[in-house]
MARTIZA-613400 format. One record per residue (C-alpha): residue number from 1; x, y, z. Coordinates in steps of 0.25 Angstrom, whole numbers. Example, Ala and Ser with C-alpha at 12.3 -4.5 7.8 and 13.67 -1.06 7.14 Angstrom:
# residues 2
R/nr/X/Y/Z
R/1/49/-18/31
R/2/55/-4/29
***
This chain:
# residues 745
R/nr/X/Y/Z
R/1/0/0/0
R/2/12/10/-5
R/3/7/23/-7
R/4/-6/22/0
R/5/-10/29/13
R/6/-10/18/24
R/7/-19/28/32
R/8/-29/29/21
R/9/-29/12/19
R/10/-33/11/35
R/11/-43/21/35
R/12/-49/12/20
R/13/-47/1/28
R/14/-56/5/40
R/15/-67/11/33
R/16/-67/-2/26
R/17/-68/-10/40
R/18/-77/-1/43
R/19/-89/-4/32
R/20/-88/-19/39
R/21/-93/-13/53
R/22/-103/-3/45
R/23/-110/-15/38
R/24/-116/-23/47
R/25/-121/-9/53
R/26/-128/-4/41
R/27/-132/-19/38
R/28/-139/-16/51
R/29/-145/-3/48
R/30/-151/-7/32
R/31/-153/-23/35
R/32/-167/-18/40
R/33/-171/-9/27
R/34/-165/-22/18
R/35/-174/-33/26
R/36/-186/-25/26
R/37/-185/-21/10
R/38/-183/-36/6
R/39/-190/-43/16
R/40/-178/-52/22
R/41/-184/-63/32
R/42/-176/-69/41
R/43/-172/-80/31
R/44/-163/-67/24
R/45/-158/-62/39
R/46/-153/-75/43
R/47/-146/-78/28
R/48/-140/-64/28
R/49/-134/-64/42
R/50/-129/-77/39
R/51/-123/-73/26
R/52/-116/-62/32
R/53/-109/-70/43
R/54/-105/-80/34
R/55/-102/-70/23
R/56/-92/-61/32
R/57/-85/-73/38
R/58/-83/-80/23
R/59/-79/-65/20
R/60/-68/-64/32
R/61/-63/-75/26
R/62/-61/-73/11
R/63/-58/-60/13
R/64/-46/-64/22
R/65/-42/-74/14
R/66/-42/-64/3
R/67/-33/-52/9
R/68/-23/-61/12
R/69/-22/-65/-3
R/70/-25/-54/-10
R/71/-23/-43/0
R/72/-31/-33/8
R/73/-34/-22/-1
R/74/-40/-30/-11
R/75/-48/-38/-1
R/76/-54/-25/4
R/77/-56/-19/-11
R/78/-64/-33/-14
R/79/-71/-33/0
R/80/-76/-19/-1
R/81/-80/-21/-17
R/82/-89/-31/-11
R/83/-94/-21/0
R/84/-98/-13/-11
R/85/-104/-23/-22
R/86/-112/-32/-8
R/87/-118/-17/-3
R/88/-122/-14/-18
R/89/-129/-27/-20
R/90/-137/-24/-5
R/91/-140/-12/-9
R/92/-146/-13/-22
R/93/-152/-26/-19
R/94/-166/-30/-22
R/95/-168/-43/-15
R/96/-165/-49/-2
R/97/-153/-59/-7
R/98/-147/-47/-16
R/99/-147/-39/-4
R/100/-141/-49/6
R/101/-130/-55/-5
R/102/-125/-41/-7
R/103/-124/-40/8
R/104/-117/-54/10
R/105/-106/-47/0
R/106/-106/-33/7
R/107/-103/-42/21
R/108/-92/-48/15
R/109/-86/-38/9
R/110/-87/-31/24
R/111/-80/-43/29
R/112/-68/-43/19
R/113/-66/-27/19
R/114/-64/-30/35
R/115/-52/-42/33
R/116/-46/-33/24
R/117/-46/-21/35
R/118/-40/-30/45
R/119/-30/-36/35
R/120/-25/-25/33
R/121/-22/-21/45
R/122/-7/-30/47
R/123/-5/-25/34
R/124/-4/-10/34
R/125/0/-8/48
R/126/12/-14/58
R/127/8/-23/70
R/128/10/-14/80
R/129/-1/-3/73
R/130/-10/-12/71
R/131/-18/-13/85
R/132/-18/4/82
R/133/-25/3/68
R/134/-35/-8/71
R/135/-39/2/83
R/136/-41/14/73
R/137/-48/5/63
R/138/-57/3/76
R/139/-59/15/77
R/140/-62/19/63
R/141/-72/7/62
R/142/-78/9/77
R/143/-81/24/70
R/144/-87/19/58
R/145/-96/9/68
R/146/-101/21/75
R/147/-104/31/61
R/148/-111/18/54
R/149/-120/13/67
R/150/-127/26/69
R/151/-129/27/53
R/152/-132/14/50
R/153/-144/16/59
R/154/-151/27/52
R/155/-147/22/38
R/156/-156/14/35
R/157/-168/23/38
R/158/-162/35/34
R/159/-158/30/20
R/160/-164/18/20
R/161/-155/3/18
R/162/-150/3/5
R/163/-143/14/6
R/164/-139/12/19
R/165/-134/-2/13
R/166/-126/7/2
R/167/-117/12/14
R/168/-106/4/15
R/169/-106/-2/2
R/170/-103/13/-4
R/171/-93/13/8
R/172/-86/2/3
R/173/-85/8/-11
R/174/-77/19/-7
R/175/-68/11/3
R/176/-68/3/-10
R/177/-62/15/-19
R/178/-54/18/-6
R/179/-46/6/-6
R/180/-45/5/-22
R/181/-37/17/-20
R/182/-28/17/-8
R/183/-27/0/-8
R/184/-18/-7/-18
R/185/-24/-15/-29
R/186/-10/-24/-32
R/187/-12/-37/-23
R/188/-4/-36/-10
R/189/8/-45/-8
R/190/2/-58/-2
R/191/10/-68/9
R/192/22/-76/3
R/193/16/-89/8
R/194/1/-93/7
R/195/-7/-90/17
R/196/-17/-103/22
R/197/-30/-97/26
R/198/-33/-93/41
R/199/-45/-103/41
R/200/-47/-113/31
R/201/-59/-116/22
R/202/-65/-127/35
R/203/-63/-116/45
R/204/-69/-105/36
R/205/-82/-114/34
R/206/-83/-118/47
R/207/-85/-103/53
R/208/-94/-100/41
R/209/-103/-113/45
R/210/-101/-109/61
R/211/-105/-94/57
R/212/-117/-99/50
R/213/-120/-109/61
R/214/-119/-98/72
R/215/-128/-88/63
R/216/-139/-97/60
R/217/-140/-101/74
R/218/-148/-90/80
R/219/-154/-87/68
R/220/-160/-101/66
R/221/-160/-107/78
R/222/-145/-117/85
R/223/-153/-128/84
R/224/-156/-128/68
R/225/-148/-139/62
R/226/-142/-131/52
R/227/-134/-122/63
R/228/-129/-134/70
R/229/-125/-139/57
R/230/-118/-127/56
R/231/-110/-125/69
R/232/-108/-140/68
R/233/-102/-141/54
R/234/-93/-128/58
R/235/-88/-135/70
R/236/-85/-148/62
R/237/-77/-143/51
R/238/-69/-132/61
R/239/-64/-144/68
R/240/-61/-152/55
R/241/-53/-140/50
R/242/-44/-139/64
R/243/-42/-154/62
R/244/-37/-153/49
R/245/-28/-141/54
R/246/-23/-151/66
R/247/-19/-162/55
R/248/-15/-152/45
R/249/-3/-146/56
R/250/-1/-160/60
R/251/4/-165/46
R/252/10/-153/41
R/253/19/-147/54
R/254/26/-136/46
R/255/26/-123/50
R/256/13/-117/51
R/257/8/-105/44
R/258/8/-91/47
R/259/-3/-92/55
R/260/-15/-82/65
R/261/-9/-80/77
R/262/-18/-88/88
R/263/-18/-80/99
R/264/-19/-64/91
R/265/-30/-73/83
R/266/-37/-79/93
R/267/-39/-64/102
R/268/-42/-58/88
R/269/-54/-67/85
R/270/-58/-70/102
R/271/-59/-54/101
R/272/-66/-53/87
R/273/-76/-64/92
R/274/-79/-55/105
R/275/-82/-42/95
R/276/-91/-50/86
R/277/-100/-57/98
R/278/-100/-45/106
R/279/-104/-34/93
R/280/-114/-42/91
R/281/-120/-44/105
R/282/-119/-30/106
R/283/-127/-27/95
R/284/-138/-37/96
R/285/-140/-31/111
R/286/-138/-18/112
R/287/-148/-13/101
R/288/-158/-23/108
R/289/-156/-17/122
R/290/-159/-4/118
R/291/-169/-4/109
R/292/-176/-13/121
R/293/-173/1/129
R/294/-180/10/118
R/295/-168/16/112
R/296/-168/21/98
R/297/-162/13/87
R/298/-152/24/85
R/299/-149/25/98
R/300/-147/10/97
R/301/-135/13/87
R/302/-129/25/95
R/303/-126/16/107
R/304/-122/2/98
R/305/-113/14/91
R/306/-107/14/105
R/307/-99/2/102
R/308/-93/8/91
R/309/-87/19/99
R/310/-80/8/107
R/311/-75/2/95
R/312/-70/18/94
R/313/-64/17/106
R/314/-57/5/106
R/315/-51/8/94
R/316/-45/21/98
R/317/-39/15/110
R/318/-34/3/102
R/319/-27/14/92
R/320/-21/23/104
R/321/-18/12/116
R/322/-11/-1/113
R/323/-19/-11/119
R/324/-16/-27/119
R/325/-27/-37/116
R/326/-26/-41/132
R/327/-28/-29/136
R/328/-41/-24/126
R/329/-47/-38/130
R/330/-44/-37/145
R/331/-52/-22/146
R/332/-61/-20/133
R/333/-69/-35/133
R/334/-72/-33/147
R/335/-77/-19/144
R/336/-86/-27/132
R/337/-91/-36/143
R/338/-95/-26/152
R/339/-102/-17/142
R/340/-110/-30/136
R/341/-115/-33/151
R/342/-118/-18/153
R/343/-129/-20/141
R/344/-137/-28/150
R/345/-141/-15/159
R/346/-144/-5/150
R/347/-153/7/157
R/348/-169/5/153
R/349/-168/20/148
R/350/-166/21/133
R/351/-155/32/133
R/352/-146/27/143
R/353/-148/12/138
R/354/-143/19/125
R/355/-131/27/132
R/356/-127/15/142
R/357/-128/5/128
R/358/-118/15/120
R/359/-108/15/131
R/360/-107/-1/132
R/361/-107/-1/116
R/362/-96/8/118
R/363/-89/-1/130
R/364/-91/-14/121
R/365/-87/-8/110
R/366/-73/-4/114
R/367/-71/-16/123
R/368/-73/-26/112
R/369/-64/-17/103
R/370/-55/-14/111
R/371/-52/-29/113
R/372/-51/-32/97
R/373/-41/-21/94
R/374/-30/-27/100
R/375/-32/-43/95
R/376/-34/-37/83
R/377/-23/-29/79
R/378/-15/-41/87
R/379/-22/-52/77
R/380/-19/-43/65
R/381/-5/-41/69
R/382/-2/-56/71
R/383/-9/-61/56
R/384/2/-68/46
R/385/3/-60/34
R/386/-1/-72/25
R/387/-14/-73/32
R/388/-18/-58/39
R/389/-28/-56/31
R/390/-37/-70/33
R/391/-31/-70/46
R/392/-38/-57/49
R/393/-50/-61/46
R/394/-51/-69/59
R/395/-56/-58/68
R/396/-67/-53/60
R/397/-73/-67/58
R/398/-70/-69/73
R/399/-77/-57/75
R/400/-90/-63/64
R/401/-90/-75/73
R/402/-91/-67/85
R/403/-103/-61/79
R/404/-109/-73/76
R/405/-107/-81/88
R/406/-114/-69/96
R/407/-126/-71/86
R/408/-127/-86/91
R/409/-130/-81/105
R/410/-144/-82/110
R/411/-153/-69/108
R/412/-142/-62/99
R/413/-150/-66/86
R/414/-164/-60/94
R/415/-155/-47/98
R/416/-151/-45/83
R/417/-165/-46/77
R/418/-172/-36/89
R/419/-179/-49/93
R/420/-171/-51/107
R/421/-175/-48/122
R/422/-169/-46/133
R/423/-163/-62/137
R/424/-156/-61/122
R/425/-152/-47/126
R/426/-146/-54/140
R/427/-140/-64/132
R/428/-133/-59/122
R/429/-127/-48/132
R/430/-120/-59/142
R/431/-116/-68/132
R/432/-110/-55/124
R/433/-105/-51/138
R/434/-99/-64/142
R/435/-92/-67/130
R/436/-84/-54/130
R/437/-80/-57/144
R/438/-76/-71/140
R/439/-66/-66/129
R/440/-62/-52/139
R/441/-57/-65/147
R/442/-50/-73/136
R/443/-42/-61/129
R/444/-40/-50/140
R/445/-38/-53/156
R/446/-49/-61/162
R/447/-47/-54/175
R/448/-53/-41/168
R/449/-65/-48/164
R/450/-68/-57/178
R/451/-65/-42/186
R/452/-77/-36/176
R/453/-85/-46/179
R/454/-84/-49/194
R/455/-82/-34/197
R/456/-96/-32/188
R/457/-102/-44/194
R/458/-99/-43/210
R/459/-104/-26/210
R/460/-117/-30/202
R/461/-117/-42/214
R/462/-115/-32/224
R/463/-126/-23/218
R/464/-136/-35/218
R/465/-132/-37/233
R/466/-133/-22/238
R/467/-143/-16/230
R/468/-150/-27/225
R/469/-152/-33/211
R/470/-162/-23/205
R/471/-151/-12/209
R/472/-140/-20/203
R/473/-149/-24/189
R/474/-149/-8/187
R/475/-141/-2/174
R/476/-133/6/181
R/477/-130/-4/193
R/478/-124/-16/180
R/479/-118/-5/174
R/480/-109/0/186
R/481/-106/-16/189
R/482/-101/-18/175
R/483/-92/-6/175
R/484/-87/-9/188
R/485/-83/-23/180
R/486/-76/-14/171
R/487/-69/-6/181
R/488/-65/-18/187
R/489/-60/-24/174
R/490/-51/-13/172
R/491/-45/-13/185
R/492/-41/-29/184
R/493/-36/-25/170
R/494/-28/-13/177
R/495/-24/-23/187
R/496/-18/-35/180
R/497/-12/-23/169
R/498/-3/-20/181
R/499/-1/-33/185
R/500/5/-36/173
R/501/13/-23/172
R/502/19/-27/186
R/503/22/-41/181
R/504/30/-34/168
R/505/37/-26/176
R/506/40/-35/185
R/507/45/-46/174
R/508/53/-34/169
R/509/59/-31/181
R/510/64/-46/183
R/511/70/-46/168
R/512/77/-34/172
R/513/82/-41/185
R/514/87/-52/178
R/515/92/-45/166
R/516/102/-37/175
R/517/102/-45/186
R/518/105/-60/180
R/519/99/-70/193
R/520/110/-75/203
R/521/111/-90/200
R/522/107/-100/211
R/523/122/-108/208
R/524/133/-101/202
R/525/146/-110/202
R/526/147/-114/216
R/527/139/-103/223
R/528/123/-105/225
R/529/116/-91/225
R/530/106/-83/227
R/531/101/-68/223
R/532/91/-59/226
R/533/90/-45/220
R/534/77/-36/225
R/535/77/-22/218
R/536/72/-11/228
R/537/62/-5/217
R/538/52/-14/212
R/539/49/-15/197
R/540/63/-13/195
R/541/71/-28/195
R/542/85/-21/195
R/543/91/-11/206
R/544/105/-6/208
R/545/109/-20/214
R/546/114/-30/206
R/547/121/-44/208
R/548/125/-56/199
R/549/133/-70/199
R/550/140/-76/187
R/551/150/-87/186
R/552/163/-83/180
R/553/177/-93/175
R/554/181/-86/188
R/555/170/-92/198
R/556/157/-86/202
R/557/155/-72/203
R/558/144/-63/210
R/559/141/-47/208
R/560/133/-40/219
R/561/130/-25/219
R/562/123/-12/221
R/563/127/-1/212
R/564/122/14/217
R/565/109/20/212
R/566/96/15/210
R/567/88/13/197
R/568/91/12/182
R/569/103/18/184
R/570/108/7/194
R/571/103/-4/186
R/572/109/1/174
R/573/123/0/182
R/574/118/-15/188
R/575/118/-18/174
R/576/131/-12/170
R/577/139/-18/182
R/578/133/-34/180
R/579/135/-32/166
R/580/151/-30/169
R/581/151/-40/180
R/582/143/-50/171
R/583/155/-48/159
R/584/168/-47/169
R/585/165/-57/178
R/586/168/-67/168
R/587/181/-59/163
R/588/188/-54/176
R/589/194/-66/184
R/590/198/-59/197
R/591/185/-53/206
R/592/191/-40/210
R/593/194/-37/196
R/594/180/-38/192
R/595/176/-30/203
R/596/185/-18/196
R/597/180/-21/182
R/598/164/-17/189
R/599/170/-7/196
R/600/177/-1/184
R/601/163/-3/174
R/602/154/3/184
R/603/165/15/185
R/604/162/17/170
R/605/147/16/170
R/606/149/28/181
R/607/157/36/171
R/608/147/35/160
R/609/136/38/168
R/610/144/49/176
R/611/142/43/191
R/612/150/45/198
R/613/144/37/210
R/614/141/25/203
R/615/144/13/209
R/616/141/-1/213
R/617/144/-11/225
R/618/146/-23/221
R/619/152/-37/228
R/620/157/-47/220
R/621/160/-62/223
R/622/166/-75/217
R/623/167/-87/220
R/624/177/-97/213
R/625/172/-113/212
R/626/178/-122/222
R/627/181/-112/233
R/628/174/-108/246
R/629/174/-92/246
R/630/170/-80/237
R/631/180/-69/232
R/632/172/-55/234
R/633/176/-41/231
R/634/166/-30/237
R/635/165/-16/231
R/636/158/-10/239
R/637/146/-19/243
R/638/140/-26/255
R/639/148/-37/260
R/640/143/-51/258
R/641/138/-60/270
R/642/139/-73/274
R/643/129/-81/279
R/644/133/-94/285
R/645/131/-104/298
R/646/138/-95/304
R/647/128/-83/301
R/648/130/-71/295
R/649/144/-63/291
R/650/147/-52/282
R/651/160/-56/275
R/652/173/-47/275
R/653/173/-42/262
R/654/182/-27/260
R/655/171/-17/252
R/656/178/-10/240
R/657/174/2/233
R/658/161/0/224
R/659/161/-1/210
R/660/161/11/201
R/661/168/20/211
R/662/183/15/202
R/663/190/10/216
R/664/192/-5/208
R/665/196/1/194
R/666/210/6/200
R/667/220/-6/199
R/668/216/-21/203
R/669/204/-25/208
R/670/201/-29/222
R/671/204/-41/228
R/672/191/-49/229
R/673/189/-55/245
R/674/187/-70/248
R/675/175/-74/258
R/676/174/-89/261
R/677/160/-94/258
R/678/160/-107/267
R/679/148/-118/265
R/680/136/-116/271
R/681/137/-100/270
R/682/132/-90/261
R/683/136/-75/256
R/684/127/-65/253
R/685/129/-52/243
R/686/119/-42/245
R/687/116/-30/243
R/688/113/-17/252
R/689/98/-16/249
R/690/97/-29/258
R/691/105/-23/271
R/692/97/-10/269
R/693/86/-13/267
R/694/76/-6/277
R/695/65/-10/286
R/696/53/0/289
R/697/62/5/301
R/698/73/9/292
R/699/82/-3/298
R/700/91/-10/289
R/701/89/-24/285
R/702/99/-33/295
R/703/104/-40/284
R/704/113/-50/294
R/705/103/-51/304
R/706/94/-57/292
R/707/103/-65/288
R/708/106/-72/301
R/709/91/-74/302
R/710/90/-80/290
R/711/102/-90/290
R/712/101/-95/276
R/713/115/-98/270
R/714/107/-104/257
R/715/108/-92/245
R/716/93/-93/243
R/717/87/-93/255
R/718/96/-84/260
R/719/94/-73/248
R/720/79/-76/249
R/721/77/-74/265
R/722/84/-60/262
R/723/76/-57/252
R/724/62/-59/260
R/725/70/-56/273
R/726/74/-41/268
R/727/59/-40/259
R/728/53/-44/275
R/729/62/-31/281
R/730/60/-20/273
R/731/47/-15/266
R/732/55/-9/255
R/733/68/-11/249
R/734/77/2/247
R/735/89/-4/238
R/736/90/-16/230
R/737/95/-30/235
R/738/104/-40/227
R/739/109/-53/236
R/740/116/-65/232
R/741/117/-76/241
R/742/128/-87/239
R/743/134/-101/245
R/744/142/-110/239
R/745/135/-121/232
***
């Protein structure tokens, strides 16, 4: 599409998925003027809404089929040719079959202009944008739904049914000369491999006898043998076509095709299903309840236009805020659920009934869309280029079937004729209702869902047992229940949205613990160990303390610290320093040397940074194989202590100068101390933020006394008495801790 305006293709494209909103609303408005001027019986209805179901879905199909092959733009120029020649045909019609054969090929014509709008979505836009323009396409089509309704109801009286018919069919003709203009006529490049359909010829008859099956039912009657043959023929031959599948993979077990991705698929169509059953729910009730309340049949579209403005809504949100399928499940189903139950207590007055019905089409209509956007543009952005198009078509028919299931529910045929009362009303509500919340559980957090409900339930409980059940039956009274559901919803939602947020940031904070701060090794050469490391600010996983153990050619080596300062800083300097150790412990054979290559790296870090009081204690330790002491060199840090039968000793070891300060960089290193490690005893390294830590009193923690208490010479239980010793002492800790606990093994 070189040269052509990508702007002025989507804005062609959504008019275009727009005229399939519009026709079954001004289908609605003329259908009326048609039946009276050619006297249709119900012999006619029944074949024309059975014709459309299977039309559309055999349209979905093809047209699918067809885009991938020859590409987009000419399916959308062949599809909305059709359009044009199916409305002329019902417009200029003179008999009932004319009239409904040219409708059967204006509703699949409507079907394939709406797979060519959503295969081309992939194509002219990257991944990530994808969830933004299916939102303003939502948007677009949501504004159309809203113009349309309020028209189509006057249409038909104002200018009568032919010419309200002639709407979209001139509609489609200037699209038409739209897209022969701006879309290119060469055939797009098709896939490099042939595509295998996304459905085989078996699955695609099978929904078409299942669809006809589920249609005739309510219209005839479930009993009729003919709906049973039906259903049971469409059952049959989906399990045959699996079976085939099974032995199929089983004797061919190459690599598979390019295939739909399950999971995007299976939300897309769970979701698309939800849209179907519950449009239709809505609109076979909600005209019924109000016009049983006296309201106007205009008034009647004004409020039903009230789902079209949360269709508005959701689509503008979709386009500004990125939101995940989890969460447009977890919050906009439930707000569905709600508003479907919320029909049940509609005022008795005909003007609030209208008012209060317009705000609930308004809650459904943004919940449900809300929940599509994001599994749509997901579904879309996973298709295989050699089968986006058929691929595609998946969620429209999922949202056909959806529609048709609802049709199969008792009442819902009484409702769409005028003909039901109040027990199909009640019906067709809670079931509508129950299957919303059913799939709000499936795709978003089921926690939302049971908090609406039981918050709902237990207040309209607690109403019915302090006021009694006539105060609690009141309008006013459900209404307040339900919407202290949703409340409740949205805090649970809030609620496990932090939880999560805490569980991240404490995943992150371990990653980073462990990133800088590799985990002491419970047996390194001949040493067992132990190490504990507890940050004094939470959230954080690395202070300005710091420890490690490795095994060298030259024995075991160990590396405990603190360096001056607190936060990024400080941890920035950890790194540094550990990184050093981590390299020059292999390559330096004597201790004190190493000790002067740290000392002498941390003196550079301080130049480039120009600190000049940058510095580190640190104590480092080795211990060679086959002998029963440890070689220590201390710059600066807390001596370590022995804990043995004999209890507990610090050890005579002479405190150097820290790091960074340059003392070590000046001729040759110091000479490291020796300190027997007899069997039976433990050292410990540690760090300040243990001896210091306070109690409430201010009093430091008595690190020996402690010890002597606890008697634990064993490196575990010794570091984890500490660790729940000090937690037990002071409420709050005002530095970082690092210990290691060794024996000999």
């Amino acid at each position: 599409m070189t040269g052509t305006p990508r702007r002025a293709v989507r804005l062609l494209l959504m008019a275009a998925a727009s005229l399939s909103v519009l026709l079954p609303l001004l289908r609605g408005a003329t259908a009326a003027g048609a039946v009276a001027e050619f006297g249709m019986g119900r012999g006619e209805a029944v074949a024309a809404q059975l014709a459309t179901a299977l039309v559309m879905l055999t349209a979905f199909l093809l047209s699918g089929r067809a885009a991938d092959l020859w590409g987009w733009p000419r399916v959308l120029r062949w599809t909305l040719g059709m359009m044009v020649a199916g409305g002329a045909v019902a417009v200029t019609a003179d008999r009932p079959w004319t009239y409904l054969a040219g409708r059967t090929v204006e509703d699949a014509g409507a079907a394939g202009v709406l797979i060519a709008a959503l295969a081309s979505v992939p194509v002219l836009n990257l991944p990530g944008r994808i969830t933004r323009v299916v939102g303003g396409a939502v948007a677009g089509v949501a504004t159309a739904f809203v113009l349309g309704a309020n028209i189509a109801v006057r249409i038909d009286s104002v200018a009568g049914w032919r010419l309200g018919e002639s709407v979209l069919p001139a509609a489609a003709a200037l699209l038409l000369l739209a897209a022969l203009r701006l879309l290119p006529r060469d055939r797009l490049p098709g896939p490099a491999v042939r595509a295998l359909p996304v459905c085989g010829p078996g699955v695609a008859v099978a929904a078409l006898l299942a669809v006809a099956g589920l249609e005739l039912g309510p219209l005839r009657d479930w009993s009729d043998p003919l709906v049973g043959g039906l259903l049971c023929a469409a059952v049959a031959l989906f399990a045959a076509c699996r079976a085939r599948s099974v032995l199929l993979a089983r004797r061919n077990p190459g690599p598979p095709a390019p295939g739909v991705p399950a999971l995007a698929a299976g939300g897309a169509m769970a979701a698309g299903a939800t849209l179907g059953f519950t449009q239709l729910a809505l609109s076979a009730a909600v005209p019924v309840v109000l016009l049983q309340r006296g309201v106007t049949l205009a008034h009647v579209t004004l409020a039903m236009s009230g789902y079209g403005l949360g269709m508005l809504a959701a689509g503008l949100v979709a386009r500004h805020w990125r939101l995940t399928p989890l969460t447009s499940s977890s919050l906009g189903l439930p707000l569905a659920a709600v508003g479907l139950a919320a029909l049940h207590f509609l005022p008795a007055d005909a003007g609030r009934a209208a008012l209060v019905a317009g705000a609930v089409a308004v809650l459904v209509g943004f919940g449900l869309v809300v929940a599509q956007i994001p599994y749509l543009a997901g579904f879309l952005a996973a298709l295989p280029r050699q089968r986006r198009a058929a691929a595609s078509a998946l969620y429209p028919v999922s949202i056909l079937l959806g529609g048709v299931l609802a049709q199969a529910v008792p009442g819902s045929t009484e409702l769409l004729t005028g003909r039901g009362g109040p027990p199909a009303l009640g019906t067709v509500l809670w079931v509508a209702c129950g299957v919303v919340a059913v799939v709000a559980m499936l795709l978003g957090r089921p926690v939302v869902s049971l908090a609406v409900a039981a918050a709902a339930g237990l207040q309209h409980l607690l109403l019915v047992a302090l006021a009694g059940e006539r105060v609690a039956d009141r309008p006013g009274a459900a209404v307040a229940a339900l919407a202290v559901g949703a409340v409740m919803g949205l805090v649970a939602w809030s609620r496990r949205q932090q939880s999560e947020r805490l569980a991240r940031v404490r995943a992150s904070e371990i990653a980073l613990q462990q990133a800088v701060l590799h985990p002491i090794p419970p047996l390194l050469g001949e040493l067992r160990l132990t190490g504990h490391y507890q940050p004094a600010t939470a959230g954080t996983g690395v202070g300005g303390d710091f420890f490690e153990a490795v095994r060298t050619p030259h024995g075991t080596r160990l590396l405990i610290g603190d360096v001056r300062g607190k936060g990024l800083q400080a941890v920035q300097t950890v790194t540094d320093l550990l990184g050093c150790f981590r390299s020059q412990a292999h390559e330096t054979a004597d201790l004190g040397e190493l000790a002067a290559r740290l000392d002498r790296q941390l003196t550079r870090l301080a130049a480039a940074r120009g600190d000049e009081e940058l510095f580190a204690t640190a104590l480092l330790l080795q211990h060679r194989d086959g002998v029963d002491q440890v070689e220590v060199v201390n710059c600066g840090h807390l001596a370590p202590l022995r804990v043995g039968p004999d209890g507990v000793r610090t050890t005579p070891v002479p405190a150097l100068l820290p790091l960074g300060l340059g003392a070590l960089g000046l001729g040759r290193g110091p000479v490291p101390t020796p300190l027997a490690l007899p069997g039976g005893s433990a050292l410990l390294l540690h760090t300040d933020g243990l001896s210091e830590a306070r109690n409430s009193s201010g009093e430091f923690y008595p690190l020996g006394e402690r010890l002597s208490v606890l008697r634990a010479a064993d490196p575990g239980r010794l570091v984890a008495g500490l660790a729940a010793d000090v937690h037990d002492w002071t409420h709050q800790l005002s530095d970082d801790i690092a210990l290691i606990a060794l024996t000999r093994a």
